[in-house]
N, C-alpha and C positions, 0 to 999 in steps of 0.2 A: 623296574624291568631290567635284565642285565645285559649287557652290551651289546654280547654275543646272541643273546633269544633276539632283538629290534631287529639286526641283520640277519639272521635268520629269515624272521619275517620278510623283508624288505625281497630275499634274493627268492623265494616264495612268490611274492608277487611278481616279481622279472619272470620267473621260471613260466608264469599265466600267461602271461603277458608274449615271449617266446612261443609257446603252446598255440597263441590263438594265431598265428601268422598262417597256419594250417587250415582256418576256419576263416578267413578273408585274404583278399587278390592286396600283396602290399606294391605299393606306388612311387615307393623312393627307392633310388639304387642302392645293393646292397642290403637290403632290410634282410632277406634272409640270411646274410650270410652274418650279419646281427645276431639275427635271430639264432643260430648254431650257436656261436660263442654263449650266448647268455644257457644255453639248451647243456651245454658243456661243464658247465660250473657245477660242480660236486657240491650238494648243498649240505651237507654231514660234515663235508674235511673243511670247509673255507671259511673264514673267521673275516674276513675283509676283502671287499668287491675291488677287483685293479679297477687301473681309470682307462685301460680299453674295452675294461666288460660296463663300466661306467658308461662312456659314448654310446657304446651298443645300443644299452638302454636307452636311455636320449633320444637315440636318432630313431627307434622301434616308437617308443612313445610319440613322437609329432609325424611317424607317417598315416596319412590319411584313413588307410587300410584298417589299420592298426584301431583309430578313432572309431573307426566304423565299426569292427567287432567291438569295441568296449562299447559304444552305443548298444551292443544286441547283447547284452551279458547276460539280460533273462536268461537267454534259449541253454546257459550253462553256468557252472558254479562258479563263479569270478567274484570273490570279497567288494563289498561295498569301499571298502578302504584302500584300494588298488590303485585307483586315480591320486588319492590323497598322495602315499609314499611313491608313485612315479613321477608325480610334478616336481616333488620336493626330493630328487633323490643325491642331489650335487650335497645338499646338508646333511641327510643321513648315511654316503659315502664317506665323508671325510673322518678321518684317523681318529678326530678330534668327539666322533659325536657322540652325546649323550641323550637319551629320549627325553622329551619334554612329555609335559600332563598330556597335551592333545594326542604325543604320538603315543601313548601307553592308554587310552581309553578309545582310539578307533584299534587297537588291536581284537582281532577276532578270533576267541579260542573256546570252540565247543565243550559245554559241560559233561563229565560222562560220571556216572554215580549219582550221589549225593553227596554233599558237601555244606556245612555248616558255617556260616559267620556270624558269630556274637558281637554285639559290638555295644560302646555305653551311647547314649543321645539325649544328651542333655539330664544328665545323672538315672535315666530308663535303661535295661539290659532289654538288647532285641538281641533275639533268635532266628535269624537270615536262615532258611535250608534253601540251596539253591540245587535244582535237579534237571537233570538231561532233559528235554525237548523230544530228543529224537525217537522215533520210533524202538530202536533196538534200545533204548534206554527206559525206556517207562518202565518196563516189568521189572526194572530193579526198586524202584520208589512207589510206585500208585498205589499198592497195599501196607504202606508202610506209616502211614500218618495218622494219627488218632488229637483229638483234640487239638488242632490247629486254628490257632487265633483267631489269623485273616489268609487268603493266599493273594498273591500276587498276581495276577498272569500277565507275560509280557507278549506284546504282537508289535510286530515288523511292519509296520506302515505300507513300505515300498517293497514287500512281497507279493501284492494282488496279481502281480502278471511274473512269478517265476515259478519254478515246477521243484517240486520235492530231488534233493539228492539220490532217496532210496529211491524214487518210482518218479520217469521221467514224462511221465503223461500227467502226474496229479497236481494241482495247485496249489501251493504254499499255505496259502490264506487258509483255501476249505477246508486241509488239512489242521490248521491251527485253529480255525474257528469248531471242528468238529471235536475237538480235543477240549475246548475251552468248554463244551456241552457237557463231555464227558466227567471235567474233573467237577464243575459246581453241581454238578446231580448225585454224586460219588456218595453214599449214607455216611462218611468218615467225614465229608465237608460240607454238610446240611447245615449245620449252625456256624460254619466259620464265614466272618466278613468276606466280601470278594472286591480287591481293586485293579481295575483293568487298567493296565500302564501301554498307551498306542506310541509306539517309540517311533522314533525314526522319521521325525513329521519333517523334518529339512530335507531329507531324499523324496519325501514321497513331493514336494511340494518343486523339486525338479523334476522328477520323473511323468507327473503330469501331466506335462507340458507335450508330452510328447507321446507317455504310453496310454491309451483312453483305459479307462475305467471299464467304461461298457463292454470295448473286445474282450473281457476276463468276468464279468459278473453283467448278463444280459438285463436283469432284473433294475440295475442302473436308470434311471430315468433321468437324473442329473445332466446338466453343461457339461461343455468335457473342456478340461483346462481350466478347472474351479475347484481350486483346494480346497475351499470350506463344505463345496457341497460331497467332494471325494472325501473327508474326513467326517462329515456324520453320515454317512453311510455305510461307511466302513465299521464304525460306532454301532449305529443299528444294527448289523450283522450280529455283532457279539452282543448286544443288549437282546436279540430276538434267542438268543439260545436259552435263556433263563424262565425255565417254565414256572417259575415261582416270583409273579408279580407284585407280590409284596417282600421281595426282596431285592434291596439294593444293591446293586453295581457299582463302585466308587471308581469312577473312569480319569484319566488322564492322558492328555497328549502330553508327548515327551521329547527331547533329544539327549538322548543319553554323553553326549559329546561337547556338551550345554553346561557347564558347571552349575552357573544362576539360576537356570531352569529345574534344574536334577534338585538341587537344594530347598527351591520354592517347594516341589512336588513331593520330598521325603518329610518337609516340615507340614506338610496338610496330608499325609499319610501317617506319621506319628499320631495328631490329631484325633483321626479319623479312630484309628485302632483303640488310644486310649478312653475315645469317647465311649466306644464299643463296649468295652472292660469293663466301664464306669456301670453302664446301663445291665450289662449283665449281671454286675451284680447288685443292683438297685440303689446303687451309689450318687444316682442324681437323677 
């Protein structure tokens, strides 16, 4: 990731961060006049954050105010990784910095097209297509796949209580969950493997704590502040869209942020596919 894209980033989330002083009463003197300075920063022409728009931030970040909108980030589009590069922002300021693996893997950069990665794994060539999510994206890809191995589908754990960007009354989840209906019934993905990747299970396993379950999917009969019981329900949700019960679902929780985890989960995904391959062609 190159220097100048991490700050980038970095002056991205300040700029959220600034923005949301609008959307809570801040508590420390000053905050907004914080808040302008960071509001101020040309985020096109600046290559390096000074160390008064440095402070600013700092001092924006520990007002109470401040805490309180990032606690309500549902009700708007605020990156899950916000918190991350605000705590840590004295080391991604400095002249000196270079991104580490963590900070180049919580970067969040919407897919738009289709986009291919090939890649060897363990002397196997995989064929990665990775395709836009979004609504305005799909009409580029949904008709465009024919004999597709296995697909992927990835879901956002700690989405159940935020709203769509495009449409600000709709749920994330049922949005994604009615999508996942749509691609496995699709006649192009009738015979391709399906494995469900539920990512995100370290946010969803804070956000818990605090956002119920049940305010966002009534149907909920679970504890609330019970990750195990919020993660196979949210399970169930997507195993219930599969009107073809003799077809299996190859599910996964994930944290993509995880090396160990990401590793464990693509080595019993290789697995799975090759075992697939095998059987189709009556090779075992």
């Amino acid at each position: 990731m190159p220097e100048r894209g991490g700050r980038n980033l970095l002056r991205l989330q300040c700029t959220d961060t600034a923005n949301s002083v609008q959307k809570s009463s801040t508590r420390i003197p000053f905050s907004k006049e914080n808040a302008q300075v960071i509001r101020e920063v040309e985020v096109d022409k600046v290559s390096m954050l000074s160390r008064d728009q440095v402070e600013a931030i700092k001092q924006l970040w520990q007002d109470p105010g401040i805490q309180e909108c990032y606690d309500r980030r549902r009700e708007y589009q605020l990156s899950d990784s916000a918190k991350y590069y605000l705590t840590d922002i004295d080391r991604i300021a400095m002249p000196s910095f270079v991104p580490t693996q963590q900070d180049v893997l919580r970067v969040r950069v919407p897919t738009t097209g289709i986009i291919e990665y090939p890649f060897n794994l363990e002397d196997i060539i995989f064929r990665m297509v990775d395709v836009g999510g979004q609504r305005s994206e799909r009409r580029k890809w949904i008709h465009c796949f024919e004999s597709v191995t296995s697909i992927i589908f990835l879901v956002a754990l700690s989405e159940y209580d935020q709203v769509l960007a495009e449409c600000d009354n709709e749920n994330r989840m049922e949005e994604s969950k009615a999508l996942f209906k749509t691609i496995i019934t699709y006649p192009w993905f009738l015979n391709s493997s399906v494995i469900l990747f539920l990512n995100k299970k370290d946010l969803l396993e804070e956000k818990i704590m605090y956002s119920h379950l049940i305010s966002y999917f009534p149907e909920y009969k679970g504890p609330k502040q019970d990750v195990k019981a919020a993660r196979d329900f949210i399970l169930k949700l997507y195993q219930d869209q599969n009107p073809d019960k003799e077809k299996v679902i190859y599910s996964h929780f994930t944290c993509a942020t995880d090396t160990e985890n990401i590793r464990f989960v693509f080595a019993a995904v290789k697995d799975t596919i090759l075992q697939l391959n095998l059987r189709e062609f009556n090779l075992v």
